[in-house]
C-alpha positions in Angstrom: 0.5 8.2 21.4 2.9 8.6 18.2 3.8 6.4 16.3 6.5 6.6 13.8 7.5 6.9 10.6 8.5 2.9 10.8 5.5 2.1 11.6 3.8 4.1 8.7 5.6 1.8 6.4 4.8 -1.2 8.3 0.9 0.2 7.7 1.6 1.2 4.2 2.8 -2.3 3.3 0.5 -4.4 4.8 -2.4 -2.3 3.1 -0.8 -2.8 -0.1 -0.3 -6.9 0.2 -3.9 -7.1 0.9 -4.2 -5.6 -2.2 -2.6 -7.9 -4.2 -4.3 -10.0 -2.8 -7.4 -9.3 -4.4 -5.6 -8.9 -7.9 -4.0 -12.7 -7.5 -7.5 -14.1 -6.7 -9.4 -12.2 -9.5 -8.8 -15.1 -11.8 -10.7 -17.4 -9.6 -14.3 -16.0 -10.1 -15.9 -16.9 -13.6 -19.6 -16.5 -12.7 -21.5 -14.8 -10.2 -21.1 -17.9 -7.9 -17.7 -18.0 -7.5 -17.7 -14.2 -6.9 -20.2 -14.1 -4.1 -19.7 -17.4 -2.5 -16.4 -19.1 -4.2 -18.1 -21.2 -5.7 -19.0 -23.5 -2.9 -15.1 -24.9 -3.1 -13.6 -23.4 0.2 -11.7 -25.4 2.4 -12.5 -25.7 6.2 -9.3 -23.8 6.9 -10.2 -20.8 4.6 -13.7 -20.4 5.4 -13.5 -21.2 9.0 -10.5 -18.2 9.2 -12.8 -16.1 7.4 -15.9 -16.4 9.9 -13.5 -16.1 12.9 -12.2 -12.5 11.5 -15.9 -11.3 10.2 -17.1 -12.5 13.7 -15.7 -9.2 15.3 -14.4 -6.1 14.4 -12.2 -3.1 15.9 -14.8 -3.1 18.6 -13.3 -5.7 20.2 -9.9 -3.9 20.7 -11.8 -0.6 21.8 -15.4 -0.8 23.0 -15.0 -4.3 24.8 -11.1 -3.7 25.9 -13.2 -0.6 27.6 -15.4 -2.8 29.2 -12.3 -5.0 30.1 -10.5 -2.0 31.7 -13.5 -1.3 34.2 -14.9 -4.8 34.9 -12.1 -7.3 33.9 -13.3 -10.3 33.4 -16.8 -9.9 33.2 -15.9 -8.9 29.1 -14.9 -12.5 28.2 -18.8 -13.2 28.7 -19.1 -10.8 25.4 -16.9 -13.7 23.5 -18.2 -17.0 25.2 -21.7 -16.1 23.8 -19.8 -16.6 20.1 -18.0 -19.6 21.3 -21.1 -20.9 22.5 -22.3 -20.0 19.0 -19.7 -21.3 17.1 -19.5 -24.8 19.0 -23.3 -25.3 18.1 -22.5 -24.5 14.2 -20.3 -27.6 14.7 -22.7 -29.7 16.4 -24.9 -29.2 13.8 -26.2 -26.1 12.8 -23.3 -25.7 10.1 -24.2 -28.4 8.2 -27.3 -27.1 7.9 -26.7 -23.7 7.1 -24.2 -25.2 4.4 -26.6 -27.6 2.7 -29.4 -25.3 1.9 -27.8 -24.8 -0.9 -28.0 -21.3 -1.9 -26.6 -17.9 -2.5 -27.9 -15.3 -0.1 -30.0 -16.1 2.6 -33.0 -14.2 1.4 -32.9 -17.3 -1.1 -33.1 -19.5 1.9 -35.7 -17.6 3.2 -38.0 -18.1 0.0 -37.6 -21.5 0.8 -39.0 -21.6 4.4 -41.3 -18.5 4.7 -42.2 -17.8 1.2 -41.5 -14.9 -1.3 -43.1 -11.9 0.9 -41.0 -12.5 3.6 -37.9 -12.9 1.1 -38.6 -9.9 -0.1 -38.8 -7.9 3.2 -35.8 -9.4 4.4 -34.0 -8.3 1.0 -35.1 -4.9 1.0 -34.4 -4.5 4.7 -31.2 -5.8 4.4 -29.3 -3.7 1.9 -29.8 0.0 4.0 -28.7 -1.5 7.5 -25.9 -3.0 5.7 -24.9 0.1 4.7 -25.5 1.8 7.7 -23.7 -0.3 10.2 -20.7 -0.4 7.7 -20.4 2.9 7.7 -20.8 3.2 11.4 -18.0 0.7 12.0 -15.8 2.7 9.6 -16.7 5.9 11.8 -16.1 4.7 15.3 -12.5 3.2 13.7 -11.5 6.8 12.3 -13.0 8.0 15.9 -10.4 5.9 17.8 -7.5 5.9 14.9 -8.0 9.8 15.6 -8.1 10.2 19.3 -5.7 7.4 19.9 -2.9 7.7 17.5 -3.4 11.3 15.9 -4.5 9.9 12.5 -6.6 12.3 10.5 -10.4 10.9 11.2 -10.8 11.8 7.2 -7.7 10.0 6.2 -8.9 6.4 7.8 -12.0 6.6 6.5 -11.6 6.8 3.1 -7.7 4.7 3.2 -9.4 1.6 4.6 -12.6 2.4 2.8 -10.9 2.4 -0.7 -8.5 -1.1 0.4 -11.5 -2.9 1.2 -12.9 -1.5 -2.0 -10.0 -2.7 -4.0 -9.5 -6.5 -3.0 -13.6 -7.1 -3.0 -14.2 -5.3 -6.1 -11.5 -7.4 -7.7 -11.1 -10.9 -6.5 -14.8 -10.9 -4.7 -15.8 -13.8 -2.0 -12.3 -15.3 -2.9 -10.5 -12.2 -1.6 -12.6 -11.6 1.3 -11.8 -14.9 2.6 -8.2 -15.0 1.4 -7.3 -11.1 3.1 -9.3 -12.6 6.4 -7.0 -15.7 6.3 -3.8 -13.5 6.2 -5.0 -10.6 8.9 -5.8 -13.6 10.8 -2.7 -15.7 10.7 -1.4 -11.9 11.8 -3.4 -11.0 14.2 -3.6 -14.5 16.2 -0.3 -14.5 16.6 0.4 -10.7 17.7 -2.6 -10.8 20.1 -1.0 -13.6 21.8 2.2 -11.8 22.1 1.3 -9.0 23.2 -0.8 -10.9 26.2 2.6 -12.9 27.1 4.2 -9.2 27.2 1.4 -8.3 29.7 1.9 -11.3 31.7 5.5 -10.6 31.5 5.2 -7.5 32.8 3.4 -8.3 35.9 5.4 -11.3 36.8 2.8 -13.7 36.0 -0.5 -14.9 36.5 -0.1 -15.1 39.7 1.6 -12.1 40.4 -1.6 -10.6 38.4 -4.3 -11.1 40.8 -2.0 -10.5 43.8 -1.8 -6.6 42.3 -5.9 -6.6 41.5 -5.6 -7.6 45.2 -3.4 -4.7 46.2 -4.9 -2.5 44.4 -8.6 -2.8 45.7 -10.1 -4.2 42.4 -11.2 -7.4 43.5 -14.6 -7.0 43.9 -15.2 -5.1 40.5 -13.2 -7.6 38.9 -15.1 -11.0 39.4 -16.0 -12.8 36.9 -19.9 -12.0 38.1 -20.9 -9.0 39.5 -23.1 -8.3 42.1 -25.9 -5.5 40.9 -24.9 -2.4 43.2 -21.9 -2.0 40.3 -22.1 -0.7 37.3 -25.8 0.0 37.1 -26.4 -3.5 37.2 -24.3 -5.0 34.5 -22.2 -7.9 34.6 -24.5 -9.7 36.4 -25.5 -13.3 35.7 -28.8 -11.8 34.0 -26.7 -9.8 32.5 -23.8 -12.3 31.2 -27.0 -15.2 30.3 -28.5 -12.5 28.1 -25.5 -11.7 26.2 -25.0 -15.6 25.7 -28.7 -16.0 24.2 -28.1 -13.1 22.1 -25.0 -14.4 20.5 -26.6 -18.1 20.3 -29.3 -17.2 18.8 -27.1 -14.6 16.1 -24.3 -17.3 15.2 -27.3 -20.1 14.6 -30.2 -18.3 12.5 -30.9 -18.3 8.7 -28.9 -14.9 8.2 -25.5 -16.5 9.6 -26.1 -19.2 6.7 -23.4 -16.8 4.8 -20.3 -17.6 6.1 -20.7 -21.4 5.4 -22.1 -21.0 1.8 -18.6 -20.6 0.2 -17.2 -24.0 1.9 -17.4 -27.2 0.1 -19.9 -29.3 2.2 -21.0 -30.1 5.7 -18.5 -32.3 6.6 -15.8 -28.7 6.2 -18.5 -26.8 7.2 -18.1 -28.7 10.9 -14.3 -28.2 10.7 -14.6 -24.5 9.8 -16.9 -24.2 12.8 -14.7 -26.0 15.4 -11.6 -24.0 13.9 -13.7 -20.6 14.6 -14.8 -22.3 18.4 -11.3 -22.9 19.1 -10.2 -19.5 17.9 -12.7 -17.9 19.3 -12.0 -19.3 22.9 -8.3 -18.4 22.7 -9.2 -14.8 21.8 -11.9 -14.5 24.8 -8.9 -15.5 27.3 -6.0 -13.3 26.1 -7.5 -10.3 24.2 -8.7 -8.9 27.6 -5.6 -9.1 29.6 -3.7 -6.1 27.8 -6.8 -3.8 29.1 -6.8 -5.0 32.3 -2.8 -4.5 32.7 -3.4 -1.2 31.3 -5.3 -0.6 34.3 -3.0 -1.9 36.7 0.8 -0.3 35.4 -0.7 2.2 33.0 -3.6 3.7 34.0 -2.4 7.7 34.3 -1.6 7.3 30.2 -5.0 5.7 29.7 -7.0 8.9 31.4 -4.7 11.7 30.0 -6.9 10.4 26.2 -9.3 13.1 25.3 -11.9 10.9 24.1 -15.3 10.6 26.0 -14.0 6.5 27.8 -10.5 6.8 28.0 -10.6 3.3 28.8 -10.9 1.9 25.3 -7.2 3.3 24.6 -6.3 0.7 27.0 -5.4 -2.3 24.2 -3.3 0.1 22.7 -2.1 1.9 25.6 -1.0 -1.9 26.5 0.2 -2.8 23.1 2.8 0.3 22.8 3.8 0.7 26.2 5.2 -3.3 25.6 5.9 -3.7 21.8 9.0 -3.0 20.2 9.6 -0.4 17.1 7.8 -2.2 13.9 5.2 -4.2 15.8 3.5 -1.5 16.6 2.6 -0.5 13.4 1.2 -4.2 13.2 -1.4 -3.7 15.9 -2.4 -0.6 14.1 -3.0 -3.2 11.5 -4.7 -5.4 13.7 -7.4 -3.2 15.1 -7.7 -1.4 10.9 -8.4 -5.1 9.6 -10.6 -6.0 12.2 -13.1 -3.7 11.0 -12.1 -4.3 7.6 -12.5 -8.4 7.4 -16.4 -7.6 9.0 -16.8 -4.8 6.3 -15.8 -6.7 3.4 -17.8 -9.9 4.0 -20.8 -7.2 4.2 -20.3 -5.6 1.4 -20.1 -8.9 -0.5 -23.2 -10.1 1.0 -25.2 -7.3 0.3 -24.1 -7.2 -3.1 -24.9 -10.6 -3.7 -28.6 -10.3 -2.6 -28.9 -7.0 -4.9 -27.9 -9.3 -7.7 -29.6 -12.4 -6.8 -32.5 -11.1 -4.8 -33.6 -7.3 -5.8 -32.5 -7.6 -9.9 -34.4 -10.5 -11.0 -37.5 -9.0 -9.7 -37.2 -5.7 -10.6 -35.8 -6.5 -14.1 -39.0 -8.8 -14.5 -41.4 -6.1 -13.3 -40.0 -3.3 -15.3 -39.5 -6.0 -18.7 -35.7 -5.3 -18.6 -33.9 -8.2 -21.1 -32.0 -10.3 -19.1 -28.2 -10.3 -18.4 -25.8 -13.0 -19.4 -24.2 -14.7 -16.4 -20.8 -12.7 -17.6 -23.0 -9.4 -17.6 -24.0 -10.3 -13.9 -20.5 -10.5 -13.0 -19.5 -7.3 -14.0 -22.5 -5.9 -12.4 -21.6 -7.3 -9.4 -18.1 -5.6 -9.4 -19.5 -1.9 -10.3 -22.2 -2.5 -7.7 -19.3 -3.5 -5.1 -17.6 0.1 -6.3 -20.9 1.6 -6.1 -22.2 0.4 -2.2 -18.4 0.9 -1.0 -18.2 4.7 -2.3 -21.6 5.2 -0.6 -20.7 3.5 2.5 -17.2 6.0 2.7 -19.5 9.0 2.4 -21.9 8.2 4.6 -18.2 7.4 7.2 -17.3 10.8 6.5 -20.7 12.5 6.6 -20.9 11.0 10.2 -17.4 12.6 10.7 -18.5 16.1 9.9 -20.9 16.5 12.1 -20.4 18.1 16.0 -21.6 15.5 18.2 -22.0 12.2 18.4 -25.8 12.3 18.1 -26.6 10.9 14.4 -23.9 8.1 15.4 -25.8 7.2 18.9 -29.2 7.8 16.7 -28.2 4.6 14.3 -26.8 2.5 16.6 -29.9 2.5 18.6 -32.3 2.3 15.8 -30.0 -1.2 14.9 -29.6 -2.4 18.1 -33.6 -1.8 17.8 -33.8 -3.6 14.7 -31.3 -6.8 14.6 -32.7 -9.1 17.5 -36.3 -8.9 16.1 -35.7 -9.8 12.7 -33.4 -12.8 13.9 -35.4 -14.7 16.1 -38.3 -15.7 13.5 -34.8 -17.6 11.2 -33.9 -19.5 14.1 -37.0 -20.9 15.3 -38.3 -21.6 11.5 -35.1 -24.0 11.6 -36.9 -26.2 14.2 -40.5 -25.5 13.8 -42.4 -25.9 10.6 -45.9 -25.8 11.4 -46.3 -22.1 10.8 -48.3 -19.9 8.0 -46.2 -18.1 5.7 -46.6 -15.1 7.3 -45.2 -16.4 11.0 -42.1 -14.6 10.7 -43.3 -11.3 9.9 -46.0 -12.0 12.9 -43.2 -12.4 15.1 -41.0 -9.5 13.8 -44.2 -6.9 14.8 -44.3 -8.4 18.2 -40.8 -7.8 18.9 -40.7 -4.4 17.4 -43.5 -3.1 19.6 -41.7 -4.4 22.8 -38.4 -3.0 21.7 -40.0 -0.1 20.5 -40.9 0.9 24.5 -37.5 -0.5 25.8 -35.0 0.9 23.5 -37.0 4.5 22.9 -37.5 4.5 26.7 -41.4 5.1 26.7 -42.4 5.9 30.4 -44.2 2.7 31.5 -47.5 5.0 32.3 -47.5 4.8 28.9 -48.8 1.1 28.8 -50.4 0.5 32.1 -48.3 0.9 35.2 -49.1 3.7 37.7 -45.8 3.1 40.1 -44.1 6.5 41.0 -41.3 5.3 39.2 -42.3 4.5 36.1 -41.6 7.7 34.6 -38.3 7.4 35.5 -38.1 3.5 35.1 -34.6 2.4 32.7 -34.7 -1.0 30.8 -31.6 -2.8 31.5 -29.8 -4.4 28.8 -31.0 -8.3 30.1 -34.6 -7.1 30.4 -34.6 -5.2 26.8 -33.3 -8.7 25.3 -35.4 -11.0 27.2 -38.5 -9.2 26.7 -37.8 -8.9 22.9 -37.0 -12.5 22.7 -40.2 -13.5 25.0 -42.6 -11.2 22.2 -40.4 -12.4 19.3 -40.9 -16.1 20.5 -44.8 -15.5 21.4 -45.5 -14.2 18.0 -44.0 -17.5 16.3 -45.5 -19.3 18.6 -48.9 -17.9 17.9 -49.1 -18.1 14.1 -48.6 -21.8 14.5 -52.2 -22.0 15.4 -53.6 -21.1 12.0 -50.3 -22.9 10.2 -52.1 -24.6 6.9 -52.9 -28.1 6.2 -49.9 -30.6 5.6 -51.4 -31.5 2.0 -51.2 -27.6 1.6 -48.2 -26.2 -1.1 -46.6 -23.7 1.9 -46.5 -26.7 4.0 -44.9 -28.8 1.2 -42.6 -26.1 0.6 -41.3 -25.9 4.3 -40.7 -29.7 4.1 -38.9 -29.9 1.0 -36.6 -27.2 2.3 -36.1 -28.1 5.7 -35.4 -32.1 4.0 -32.7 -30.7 1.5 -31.4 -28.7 4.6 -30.4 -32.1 6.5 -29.4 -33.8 3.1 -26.0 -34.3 2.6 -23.9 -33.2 -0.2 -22.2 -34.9 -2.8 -19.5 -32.5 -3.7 -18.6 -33.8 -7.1 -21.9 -34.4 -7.8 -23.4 -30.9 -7.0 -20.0 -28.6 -7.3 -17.6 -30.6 -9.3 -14.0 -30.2 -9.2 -12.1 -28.6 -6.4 -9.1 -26.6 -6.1 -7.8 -26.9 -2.6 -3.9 -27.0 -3.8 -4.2 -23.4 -5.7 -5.7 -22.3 -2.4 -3.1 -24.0 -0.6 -0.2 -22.9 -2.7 -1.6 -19.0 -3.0 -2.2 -18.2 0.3 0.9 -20.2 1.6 3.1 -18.2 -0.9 1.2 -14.9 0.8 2.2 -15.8 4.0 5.6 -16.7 3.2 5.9 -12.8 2.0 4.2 -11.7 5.5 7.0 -13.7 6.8 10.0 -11.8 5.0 8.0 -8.8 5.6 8.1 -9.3 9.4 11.6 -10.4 9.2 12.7 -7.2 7.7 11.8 -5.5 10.8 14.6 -7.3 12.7 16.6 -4.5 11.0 15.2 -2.1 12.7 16.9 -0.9 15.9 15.7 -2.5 19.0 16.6 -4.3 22.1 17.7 -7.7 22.4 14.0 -8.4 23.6 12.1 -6.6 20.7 13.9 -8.7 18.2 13.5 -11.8 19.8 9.8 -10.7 19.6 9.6 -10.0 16.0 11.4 -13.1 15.4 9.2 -15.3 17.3 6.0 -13.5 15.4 8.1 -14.3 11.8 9.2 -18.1 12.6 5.2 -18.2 14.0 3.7 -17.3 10.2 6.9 -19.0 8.4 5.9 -22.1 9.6 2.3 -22.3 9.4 2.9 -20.7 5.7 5.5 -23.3 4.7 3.2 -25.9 5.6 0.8 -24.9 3.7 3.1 -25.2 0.6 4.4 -28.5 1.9 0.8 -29.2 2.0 0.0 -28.4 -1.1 2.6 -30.5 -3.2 2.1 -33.4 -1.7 -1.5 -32.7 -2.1 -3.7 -36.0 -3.5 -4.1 -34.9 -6.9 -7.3 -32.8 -6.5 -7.5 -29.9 -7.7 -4.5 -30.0 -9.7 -5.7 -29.0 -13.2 -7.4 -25.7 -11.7 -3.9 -25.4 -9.7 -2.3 -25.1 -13.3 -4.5 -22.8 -14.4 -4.1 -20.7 -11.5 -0.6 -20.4 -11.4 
């Protein structure tokens, strides 16, 4: 589908705001905290935008709108599993995560499992990172390419090198910051373009009525029965996907997103603003794909690309945007790759600093570097991982084949559920040795080692004429890995040491400072909650004008009404910010100063 020279400017400019963004914000890291986690001063509002926008990425507009196109609703399953995730983190499990009160979560690990098991998690850590970075970056130049007629090249290293810029630069600050502004765009544009959808079939009811008429009710229910699509979408199917997302959103390694928010009071505001986000996204982010299918579907299967069907969201999004907007969706579906690849790049820079260095620097006698020479490690290390991660996008991109890509994403799929069931239940259970995790981690791997790498089940036992032939389905793969997982954990607690022992003081103290409080002016100190207030509002404000320059551009009465409603939208959530800001209590004010 082409897009136009408009909307290479509206591309152009948005990529270069973001960038500014990540000059502006430079000034408000000083040590190594306020680069990796912002120093433990972000408001709920920040933060919580932040983990919303990491919490997917492009996928969501491609792989699941595929998925949306075939089965309808069965998709929004995908997203209740992180609303289910999120609403927990503000039961409780935010607090938590927030008041463990360190850097990466390797450090958190230390605390409950011991230095072994930090270290494994570390070193594990850093190369999957990497990996699934540079995967996300491929499959986005994959579907920029096939969809729009983008060089595959040209994405990968554009977005690569704009992530690169604002991280490097202004660090966790910019992260969060960018995430808050592609947010307050993309909220706001994906709920437009689901009214134009709606719009365009005459309503909701006038929607099911043409499902109806055209013989898709069956494979459209909400639950499907397990003679469609090899057995997917079924209510095995849609409880396994919610376990797998409760249990990602509520382990040890999603302590990140909360360590950068000022206590656990925010921490439970963040996680109800990312619940309630969230839950909007999992109603309206599926209905462009689904009328895609109903008034567009000879476009959607004229794509050369091996599922047509995840060109339906933009299919959609084109067909019923007018001129400039476009180019915003194209923005919507670049940053939501980009707001989950630069929290990840952050992260895994902060455990090579915080985690990796100190050990190695002891073990090879290195003299150790100032908390300014950190810092600036940090940066170069940022520059470093994000090069590499590029490369490895465009290596991918060279080859003939998807085969290396499919290779990867099964060896993490492989990977990620075993290693995250061990930090959940050592949240609730603290009668373990210190090797419980890694206990549990083996017994998951040689389960998912079978199911993933389809073994033949002769292999193990069974003699059925089938079992050569036998395919784990996606419910059985997760259950069985979470079954072994669990079983392992459970196991190790029969040889967990003594309560007078030092690993079992150890896993109290942590797992007591855990559900302790915290005294923000005692632990952090001052806040600056106007400067973030009066920064980002002015960034949104220059969204706003941004948008608003669009209404230049020719289009009917409808488009500009459109643009106009999107503009007025961001103009006045930015200009409450600012109001926000000045008549702001007083805190924060000095750093305010210095910041402006």
């Amino acid at each position: 589908m082409e897009v136009s020279n408009i909307e290479y400017l509206v591309i152009v400019g948005y990529l270069l705001l973001i960038i500014a963004v990540g000059f502006v914000f430079k000034r408000f890291s000083s040590n190594t905290d306020d680069y990796f986690k912002g120093g433990s001063k972000g408001t709920w509002w920040l933060v919580g935008s932040s983990a919303f926008m990491s919490a997917f990425s492009a996928w969501t507009f491609t792989g699941a709108a595929g998925i949306a196109y075939e089965s309808g609703f069965s998709a929004m399953f995908i997203f209740f599993g992180n609303v289910l995730g999120f609403f927990v983190n503000f039961l409780f499990m935010g607090p938590w995560l927030r008041q463990m009160r360190v850097t990466t979560f390797p450090e958190a690990i230390a605390g409950r499992f011991g230095e072994a098991t930090r270290d494994f998690y570390a070193y594990y850590e850093v190369p999957v990172r990497i990996l699934y970075s540079a995967m996300a970056l491929y499959g986005l130049g994959i579907f920029c390419s096939a969809v729009f007629g983008y060089d595959i090249n040209y994405v990968i290293v554009v977005c690569g090198i704009v992530v690169l810029l604002y991280s490097a630069t202004g660090g966790r600050w910019a992260v969060m910051a960018t995430d808050f502004l592609q947010g307050l765009i993309l909220v706001p544009l994906t709920l437009i373009v689901a009214w134009l959808c709606l719009d365009a079939l005459g309503g909701i009811e006038s929607l099911f009525q043409e499902i109806e008429a055209q013989g898709l009710t069956e494979q459209y229910s909400m639950v499907n029965s397990t003679t469609l699509f090899g057995g997917a979408y079924t209510w095995g199917w849609a409880s396994a996907m919610m376990a797998k997302q409760f249990i990602v959103f509520n382990s040890m390694n999603a302590a990140p997103r909360y360590f950068s928010v000022k206590d656990g009071r925010e921490a439970r505001k963040a996680a109800l603003l990312c619940t309630v986000l969230m839950l909007l996204g999992s109603v309206i982010w599926f209905l462009p794909p689904i009328t895609a299918r109903l008034l567009y579907p000879d476009i959607v299967s004229a794509f050369d690309i091996s599922k047509p069907a995840e060109a339906s969201y933009a299919v959609a999004s084109i067909s019923l945007l007018p001129i400039g907007l476009v180019g915003l969706i194209v923005v919507a579906i670049l940053s939501a790759t980009m707001s989950s690849m630069d929290t990840g790049l952050n992260t895994n820079v902060a455990i090579l600093i915080k985690d990796i260095y100190p050990k190695m620097s002891r073990l090879l006698r290195w003299e150790p570097k100032t908390e300014v020479e950190l810092l600036h490690s940090g940066r170069v290390l940022t520059w470093c991982m994000g090069v590499l991660i590029v490369l490895l996008a465009l290596y991918f991109a060279q080859q003939d084949g998807s085969g290396i890509f499919d290779i990867m994403l099964k060896v993490g799929t492989l990977l990620s559920m075993p290693i995250t069931i061990p930090l959940m239940l050592g949240m609730f259970i603290r009668q373990t040795p210190w090797w419980a995790a890694l206990l549990s981690i083996a017994c998951a791997l040689a389960f998912s080692s079978f199911a993933y790498f389809e073994v033949p089940l002769s292999y193990i036992g069974f003699s059925s004429q089938y079992s050569d032939s036998f395919e784990w389905s996606f419910q059985q793969q997760f259950f069985g890995v979470l079954g072994t997982g669990t079983f392992g954990f459970l196991i190790s607690t029969l040889f967990a040491p003594s309560p007078q022992s030092s690993h079992r003081q150890m896993v109290d103290s942590f797992l007591t400072k855990m559900k302790t409080p915290i005294d923000f002016e005692q632990e952090v100190g001052q806040g600056n909650d106007l400067s973030q207030l009066t920064l980002i509002g002015r960034f949104g404000l220059a969204v706003t004008a941004f948008i608003g320059l669009m209404l230049l551009i020719p289009n009917p009465l409808e488009g500009r009404i459109t643009i106009l409603i999107l503009a007025l939208t961001i103009g006045f959530i930015s200009t409450l910010m600012l109001r926000a800001g000045r008549g702001s209590d007083g805190k924060g004010d000095a750093q305010a100063r210095i910041s402006q």
